[in-house]
N, CA and C atoms as a LAMMPS dump frame, in Angstrom:
ITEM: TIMESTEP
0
ITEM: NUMBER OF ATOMS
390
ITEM: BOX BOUNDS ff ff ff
-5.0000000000000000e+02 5.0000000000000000e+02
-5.0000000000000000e+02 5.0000000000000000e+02
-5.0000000000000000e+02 5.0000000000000000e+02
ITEM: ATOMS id mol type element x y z
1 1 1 N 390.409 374.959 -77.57
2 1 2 C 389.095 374.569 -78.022
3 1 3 C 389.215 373.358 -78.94
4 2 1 N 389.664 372.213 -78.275
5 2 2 C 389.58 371.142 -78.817
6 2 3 C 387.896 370.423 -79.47
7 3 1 N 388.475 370.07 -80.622
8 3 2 C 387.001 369.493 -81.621
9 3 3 C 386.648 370.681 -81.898
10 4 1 N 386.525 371.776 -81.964
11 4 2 C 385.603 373.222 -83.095
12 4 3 C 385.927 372.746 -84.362
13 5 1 N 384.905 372.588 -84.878
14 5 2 C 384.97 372.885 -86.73
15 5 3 C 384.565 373.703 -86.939
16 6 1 N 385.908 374.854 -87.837
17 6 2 C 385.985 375.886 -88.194
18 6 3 C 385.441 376.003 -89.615
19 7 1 N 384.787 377.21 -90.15
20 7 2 C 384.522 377.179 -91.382
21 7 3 C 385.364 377.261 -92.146
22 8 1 N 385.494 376.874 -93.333
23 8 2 C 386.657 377.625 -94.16
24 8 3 C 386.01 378.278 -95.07
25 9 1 N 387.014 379.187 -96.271
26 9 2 C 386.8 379.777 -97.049
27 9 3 C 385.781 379.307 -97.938
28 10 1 N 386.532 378.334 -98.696
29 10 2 C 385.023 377.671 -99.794
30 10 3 C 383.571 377.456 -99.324
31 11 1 N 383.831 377.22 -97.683
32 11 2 C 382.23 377.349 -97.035
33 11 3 C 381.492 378.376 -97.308
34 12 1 N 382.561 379.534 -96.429
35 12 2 C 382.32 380.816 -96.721
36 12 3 C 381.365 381.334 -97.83
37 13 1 N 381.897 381.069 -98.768
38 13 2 C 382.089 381.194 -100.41
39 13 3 C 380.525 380.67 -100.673
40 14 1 N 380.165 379.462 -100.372
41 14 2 C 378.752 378.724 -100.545
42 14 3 C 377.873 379.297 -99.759
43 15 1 N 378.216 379.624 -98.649
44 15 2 C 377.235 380.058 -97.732
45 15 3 C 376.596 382.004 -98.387
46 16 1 N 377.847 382.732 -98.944
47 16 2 C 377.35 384.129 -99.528
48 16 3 C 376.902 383.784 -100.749
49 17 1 N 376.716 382.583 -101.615
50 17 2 C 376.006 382.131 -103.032
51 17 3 C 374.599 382.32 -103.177
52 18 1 N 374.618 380.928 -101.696
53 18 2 C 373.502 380.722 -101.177
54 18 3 C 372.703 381.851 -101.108
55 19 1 N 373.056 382.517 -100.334
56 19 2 C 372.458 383.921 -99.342
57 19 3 C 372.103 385.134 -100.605
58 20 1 N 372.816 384.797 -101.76
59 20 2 C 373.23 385.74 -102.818
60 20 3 C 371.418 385.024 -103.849
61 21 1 N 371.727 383.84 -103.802
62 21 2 C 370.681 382.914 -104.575
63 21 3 C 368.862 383.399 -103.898
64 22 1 N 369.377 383.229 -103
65 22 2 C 368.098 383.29 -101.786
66 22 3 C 367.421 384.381 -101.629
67 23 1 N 368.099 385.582 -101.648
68 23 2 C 367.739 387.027 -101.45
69 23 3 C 367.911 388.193 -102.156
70 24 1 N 369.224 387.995 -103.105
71 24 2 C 369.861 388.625 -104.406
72 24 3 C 370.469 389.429 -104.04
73 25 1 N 371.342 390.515 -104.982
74 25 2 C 372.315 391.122 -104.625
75 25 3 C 373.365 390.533 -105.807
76 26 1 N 374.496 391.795 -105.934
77 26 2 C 375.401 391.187 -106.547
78 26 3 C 376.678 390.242 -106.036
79 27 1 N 376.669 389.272 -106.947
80 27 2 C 377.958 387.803 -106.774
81 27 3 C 379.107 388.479 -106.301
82 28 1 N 379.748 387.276 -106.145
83 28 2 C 381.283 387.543 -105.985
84 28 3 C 382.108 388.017 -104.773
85 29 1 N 383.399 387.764 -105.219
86 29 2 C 384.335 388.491 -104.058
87 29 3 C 384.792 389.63 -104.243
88 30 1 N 384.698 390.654 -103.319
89 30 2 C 385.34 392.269 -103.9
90 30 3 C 386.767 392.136 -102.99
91 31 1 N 387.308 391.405 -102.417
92 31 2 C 388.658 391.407 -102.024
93 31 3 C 389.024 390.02 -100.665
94 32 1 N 389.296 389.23 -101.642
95 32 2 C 390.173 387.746 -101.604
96 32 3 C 390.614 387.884 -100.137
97 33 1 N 391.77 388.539 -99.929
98 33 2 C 392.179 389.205 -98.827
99 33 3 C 391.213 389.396 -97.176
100 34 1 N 390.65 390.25 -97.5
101 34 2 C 389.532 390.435 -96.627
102 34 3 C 388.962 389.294 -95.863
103 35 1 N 388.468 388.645 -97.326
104 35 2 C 387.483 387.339 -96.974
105 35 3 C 388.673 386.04 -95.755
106 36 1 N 389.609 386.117 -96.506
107 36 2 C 390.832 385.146 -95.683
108 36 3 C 391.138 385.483 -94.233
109 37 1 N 391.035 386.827 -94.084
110 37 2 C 391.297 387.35 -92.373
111 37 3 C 390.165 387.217 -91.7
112 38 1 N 388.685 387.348 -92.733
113 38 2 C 387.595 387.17 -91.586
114 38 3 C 387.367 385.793 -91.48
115 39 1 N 387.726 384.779 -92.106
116 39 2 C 387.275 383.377 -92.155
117 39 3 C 388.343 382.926 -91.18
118 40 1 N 389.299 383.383 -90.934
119 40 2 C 390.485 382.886 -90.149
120 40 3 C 390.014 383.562 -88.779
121 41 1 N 389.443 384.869 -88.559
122 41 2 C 389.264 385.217 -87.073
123 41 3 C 388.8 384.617 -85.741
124 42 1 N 387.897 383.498 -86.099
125 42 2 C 386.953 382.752 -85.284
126 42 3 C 388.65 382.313 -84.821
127 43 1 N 389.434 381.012 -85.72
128 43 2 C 390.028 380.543 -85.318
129 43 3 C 391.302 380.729 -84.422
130 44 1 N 392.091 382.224 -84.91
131 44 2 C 393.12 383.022 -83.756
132 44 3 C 392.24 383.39 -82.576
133 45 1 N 390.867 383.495 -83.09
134 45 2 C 390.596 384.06 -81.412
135 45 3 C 390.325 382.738 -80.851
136 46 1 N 390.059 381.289 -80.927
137 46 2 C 390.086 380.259 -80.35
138 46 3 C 391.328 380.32 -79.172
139 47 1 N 392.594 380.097 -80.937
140 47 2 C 393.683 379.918 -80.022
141 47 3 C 394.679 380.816 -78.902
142 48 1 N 394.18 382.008 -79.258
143 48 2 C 394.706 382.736 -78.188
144 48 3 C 393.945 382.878 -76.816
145 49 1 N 392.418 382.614 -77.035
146 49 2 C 391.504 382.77 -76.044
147 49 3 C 391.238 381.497 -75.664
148 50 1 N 391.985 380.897 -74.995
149 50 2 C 391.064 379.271 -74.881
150 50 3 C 389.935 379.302 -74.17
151 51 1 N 390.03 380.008 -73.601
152 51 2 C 388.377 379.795 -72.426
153 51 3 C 387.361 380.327 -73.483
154 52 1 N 387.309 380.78 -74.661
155 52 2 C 386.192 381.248 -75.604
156 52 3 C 384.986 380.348 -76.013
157 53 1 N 384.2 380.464 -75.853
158 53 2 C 382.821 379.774 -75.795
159 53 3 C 382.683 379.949 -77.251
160 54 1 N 381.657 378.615 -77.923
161 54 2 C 381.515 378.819 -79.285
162 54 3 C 380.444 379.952 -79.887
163 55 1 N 379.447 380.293 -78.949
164 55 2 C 378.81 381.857 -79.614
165 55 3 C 379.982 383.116 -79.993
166 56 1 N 381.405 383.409 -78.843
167 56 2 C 381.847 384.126 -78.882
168 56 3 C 382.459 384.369 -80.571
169 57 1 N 382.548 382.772 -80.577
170 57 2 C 383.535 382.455 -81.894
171 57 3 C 382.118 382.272 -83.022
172 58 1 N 381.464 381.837 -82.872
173 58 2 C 380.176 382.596 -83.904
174 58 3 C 380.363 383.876 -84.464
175 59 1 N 380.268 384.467 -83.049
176 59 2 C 380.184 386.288 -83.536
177 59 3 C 381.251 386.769 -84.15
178 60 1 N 382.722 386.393 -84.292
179 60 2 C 383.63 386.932 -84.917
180 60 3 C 383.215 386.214 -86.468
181 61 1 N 382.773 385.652 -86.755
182 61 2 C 382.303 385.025 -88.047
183 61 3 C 381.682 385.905 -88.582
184 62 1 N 380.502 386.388 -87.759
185 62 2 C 379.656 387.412 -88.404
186 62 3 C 380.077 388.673 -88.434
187 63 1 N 380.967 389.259 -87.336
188 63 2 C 381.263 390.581 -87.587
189 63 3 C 382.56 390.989 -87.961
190 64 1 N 383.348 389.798 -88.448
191 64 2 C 384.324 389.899 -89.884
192 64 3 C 383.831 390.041 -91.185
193 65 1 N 382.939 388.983 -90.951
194 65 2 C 382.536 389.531 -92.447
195 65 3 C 381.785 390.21 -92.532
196 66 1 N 381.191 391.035 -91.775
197 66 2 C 380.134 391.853 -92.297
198 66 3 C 380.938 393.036 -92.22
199 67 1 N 381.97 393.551 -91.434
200 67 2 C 383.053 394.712 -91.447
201 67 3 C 383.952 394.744 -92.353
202 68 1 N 384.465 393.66 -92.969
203 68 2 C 385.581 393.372 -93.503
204 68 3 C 385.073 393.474 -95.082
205 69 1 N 384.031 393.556 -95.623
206 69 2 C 383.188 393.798 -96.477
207 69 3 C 384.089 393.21 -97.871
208 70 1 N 384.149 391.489 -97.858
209 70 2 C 384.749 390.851 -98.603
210 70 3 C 384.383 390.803 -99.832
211 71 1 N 382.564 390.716 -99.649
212 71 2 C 381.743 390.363 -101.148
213 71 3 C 381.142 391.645 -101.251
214 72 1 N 381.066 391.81 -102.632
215 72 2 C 380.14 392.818 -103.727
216 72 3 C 378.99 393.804 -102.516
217 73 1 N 378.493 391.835 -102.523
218 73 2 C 376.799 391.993 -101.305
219 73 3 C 376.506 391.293 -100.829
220 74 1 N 375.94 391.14 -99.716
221 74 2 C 375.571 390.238 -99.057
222 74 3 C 376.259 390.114 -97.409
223 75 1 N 377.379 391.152 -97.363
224 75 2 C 378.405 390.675 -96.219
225 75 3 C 377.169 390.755 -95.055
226 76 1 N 376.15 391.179 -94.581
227 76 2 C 375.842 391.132 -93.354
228 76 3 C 374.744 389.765 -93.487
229 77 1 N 374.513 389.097 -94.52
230 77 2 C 373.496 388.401 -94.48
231 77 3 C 374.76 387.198 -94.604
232 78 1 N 376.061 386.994 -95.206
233 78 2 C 376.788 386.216 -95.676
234 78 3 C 377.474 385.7 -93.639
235 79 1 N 377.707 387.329 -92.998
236 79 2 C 378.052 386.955 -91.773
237 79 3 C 377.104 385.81 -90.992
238 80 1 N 375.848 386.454 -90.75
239 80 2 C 375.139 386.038 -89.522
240 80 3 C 374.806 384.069 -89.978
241 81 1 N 374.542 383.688 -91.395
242 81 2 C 374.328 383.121 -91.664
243 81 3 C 375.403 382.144 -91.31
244 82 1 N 377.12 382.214 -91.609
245 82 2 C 378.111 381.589 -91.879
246 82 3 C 378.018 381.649 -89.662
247 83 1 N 377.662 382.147 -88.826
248 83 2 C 377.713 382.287 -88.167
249 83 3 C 376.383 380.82 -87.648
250 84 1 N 375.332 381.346 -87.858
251 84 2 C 374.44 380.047 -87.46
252 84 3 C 375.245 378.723 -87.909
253 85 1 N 375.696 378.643 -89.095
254 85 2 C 375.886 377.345 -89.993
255 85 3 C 377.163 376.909 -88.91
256 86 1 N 378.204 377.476 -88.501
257 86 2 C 379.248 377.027 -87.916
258 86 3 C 378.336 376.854 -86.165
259 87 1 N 377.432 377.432 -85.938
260 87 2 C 377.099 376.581 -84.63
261 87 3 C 376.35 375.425 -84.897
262 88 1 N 375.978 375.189 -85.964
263 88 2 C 375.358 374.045 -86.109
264 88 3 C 376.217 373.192 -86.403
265 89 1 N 377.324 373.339 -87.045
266 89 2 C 378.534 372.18 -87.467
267 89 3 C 378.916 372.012 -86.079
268 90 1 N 378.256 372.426 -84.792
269 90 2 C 379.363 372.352 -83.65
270 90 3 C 378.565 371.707 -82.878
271 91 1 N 377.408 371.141 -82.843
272 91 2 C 376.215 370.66 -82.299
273 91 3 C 375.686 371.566 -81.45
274 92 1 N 375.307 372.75 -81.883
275 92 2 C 374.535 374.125 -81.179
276 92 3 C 373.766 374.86 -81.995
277 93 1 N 373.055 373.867 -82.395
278 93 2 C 371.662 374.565 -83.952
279 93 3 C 370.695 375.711 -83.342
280 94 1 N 370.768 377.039 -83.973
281 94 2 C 369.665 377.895 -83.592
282 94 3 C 368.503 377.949 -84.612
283 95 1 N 367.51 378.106 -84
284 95 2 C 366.384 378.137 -84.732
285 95 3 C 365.854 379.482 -84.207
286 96 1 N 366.434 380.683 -85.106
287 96 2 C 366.032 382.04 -84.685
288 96 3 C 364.188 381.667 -85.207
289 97 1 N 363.741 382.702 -83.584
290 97 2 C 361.85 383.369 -83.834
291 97 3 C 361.948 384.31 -85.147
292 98 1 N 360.87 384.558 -85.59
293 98 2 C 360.889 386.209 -86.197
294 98 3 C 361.188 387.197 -85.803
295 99 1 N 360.862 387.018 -84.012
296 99 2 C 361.243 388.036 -83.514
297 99 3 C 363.114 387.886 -83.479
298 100 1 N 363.832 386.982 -82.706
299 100 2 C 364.949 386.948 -83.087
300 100 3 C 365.573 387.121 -84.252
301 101 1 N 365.166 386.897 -85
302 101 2 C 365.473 387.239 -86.441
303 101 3 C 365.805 388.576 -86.926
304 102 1 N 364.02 389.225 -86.445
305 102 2 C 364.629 391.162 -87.044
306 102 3 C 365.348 391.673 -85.922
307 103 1 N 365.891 390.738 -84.695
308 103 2 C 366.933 391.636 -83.916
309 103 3 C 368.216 391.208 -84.057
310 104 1 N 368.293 389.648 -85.104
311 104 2 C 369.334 389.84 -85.326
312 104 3 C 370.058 391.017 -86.63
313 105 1 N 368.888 391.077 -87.075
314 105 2 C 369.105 391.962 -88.958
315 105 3 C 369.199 393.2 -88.234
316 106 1 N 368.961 393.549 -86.793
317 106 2 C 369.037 395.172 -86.45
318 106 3 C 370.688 395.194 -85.867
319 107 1 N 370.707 393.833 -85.697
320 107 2 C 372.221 394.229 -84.688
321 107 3 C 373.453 394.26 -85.763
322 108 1 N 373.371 393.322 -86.905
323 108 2 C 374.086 393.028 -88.058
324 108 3 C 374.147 394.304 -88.683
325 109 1 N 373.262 395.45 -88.739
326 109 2 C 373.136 396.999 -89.509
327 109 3 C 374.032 397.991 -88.317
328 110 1 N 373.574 397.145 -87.283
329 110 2 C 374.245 398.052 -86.05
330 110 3 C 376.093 397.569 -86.515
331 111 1 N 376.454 396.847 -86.372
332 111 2 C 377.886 396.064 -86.673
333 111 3 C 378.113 396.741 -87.663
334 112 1 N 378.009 396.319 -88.962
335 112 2 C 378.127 396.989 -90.125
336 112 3 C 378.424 398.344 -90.508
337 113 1 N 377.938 399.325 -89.211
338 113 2 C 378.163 400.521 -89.03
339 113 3 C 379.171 400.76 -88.157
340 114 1 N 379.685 399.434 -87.07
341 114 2 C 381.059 399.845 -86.038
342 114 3 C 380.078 399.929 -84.68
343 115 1 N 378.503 400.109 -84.721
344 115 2 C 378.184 400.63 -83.459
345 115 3 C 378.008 399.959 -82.205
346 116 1 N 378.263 398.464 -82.842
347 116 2 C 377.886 397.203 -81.575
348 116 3 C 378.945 396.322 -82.408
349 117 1 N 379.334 395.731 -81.794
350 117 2 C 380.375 394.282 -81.802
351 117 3 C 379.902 392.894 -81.491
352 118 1 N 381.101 392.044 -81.085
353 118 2 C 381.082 390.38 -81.03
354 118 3 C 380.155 390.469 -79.457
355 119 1 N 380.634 391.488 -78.708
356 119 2 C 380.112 391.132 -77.209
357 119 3 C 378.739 390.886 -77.308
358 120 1 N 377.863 391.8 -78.194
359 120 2 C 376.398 392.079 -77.943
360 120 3 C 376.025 390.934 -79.289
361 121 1 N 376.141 390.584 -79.996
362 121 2 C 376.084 389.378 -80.882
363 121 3 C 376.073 388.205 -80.454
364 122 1 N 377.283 387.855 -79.322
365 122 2 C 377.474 386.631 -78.892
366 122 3 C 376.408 386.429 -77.771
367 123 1 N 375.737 387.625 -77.371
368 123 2 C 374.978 387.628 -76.172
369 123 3 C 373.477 387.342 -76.578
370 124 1 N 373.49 388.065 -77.258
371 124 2 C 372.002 387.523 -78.271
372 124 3 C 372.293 385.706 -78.983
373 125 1 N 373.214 385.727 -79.934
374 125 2 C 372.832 384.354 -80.208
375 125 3 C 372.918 383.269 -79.287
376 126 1 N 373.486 383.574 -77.854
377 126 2 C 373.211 382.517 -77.035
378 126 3 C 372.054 382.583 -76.472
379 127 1 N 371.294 383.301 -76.042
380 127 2 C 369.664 383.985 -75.911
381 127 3 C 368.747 382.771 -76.667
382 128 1 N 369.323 382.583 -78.444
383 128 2 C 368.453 381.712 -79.306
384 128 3 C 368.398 380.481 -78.698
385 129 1 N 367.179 379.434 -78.407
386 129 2 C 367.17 378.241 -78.031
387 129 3 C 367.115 378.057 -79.552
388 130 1 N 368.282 376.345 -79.064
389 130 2 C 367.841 375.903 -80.533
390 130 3 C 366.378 375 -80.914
């Protein structure tokens, strides 16, 4: 997957502030660790998967961090978000409906719980026209 810009950590980091600023909840990182394996996942699954499409690699954005439960609060709003923002760094901007919206906040509660994954994530945010 030549040309992907991957997020990194400090993105990461701005993007759950943001999300933290925007909607509230408590700051911070609850484990450094965590946050480093989910910010890195998009990118091993690039390179081991080359045929991986950039929604696929969206969705591991969002459902690392929202499983991997790096920050205090915010991990499912810190995922989906760090997830739009990296398709837009990739020239693939979504402009979720309302309605897309509360199905993405249903699928992110669904994740968060283990009960749906990257497959049904990546399938929906390609669904979003941008």
């Amino acid at each position: 997957m030549d040309g992907i810009i991957f997020l990194t950590v400090d993105e990461v980091v701005f993007i759950h502030q943001d999300q933290i600023k925007r909607y509230g909840g408590t700051p911070g990182i609850l484990n450094p660790g965590s946050l480093e394996s989910a910010v890195a996942a998009p990118e091993f699954s690039a390179y081991y998967n080359p045929g991986s499409d950039i929604h696929w690699l969206a969705a591991h954005y969002a459902v690392h961090l929202t499983q991997n439960h790096a920050f205090h609060d915010g991990n499912n709003r810190t995922g989906i978000a760090s997830a739009l923002v990296f398709l837009a760094m990739n020239g693939t901007p979504k402009q979720p409906t309302p309605k897309a919206m509360r199905e993405l906040e249903a699928l992110m509660v669904d994740i968060a719980q283990h009960l749906r994954g990257k497959e049904d994530l990546s399938e929906l945010l390609r669904s979003i026209r941008p």
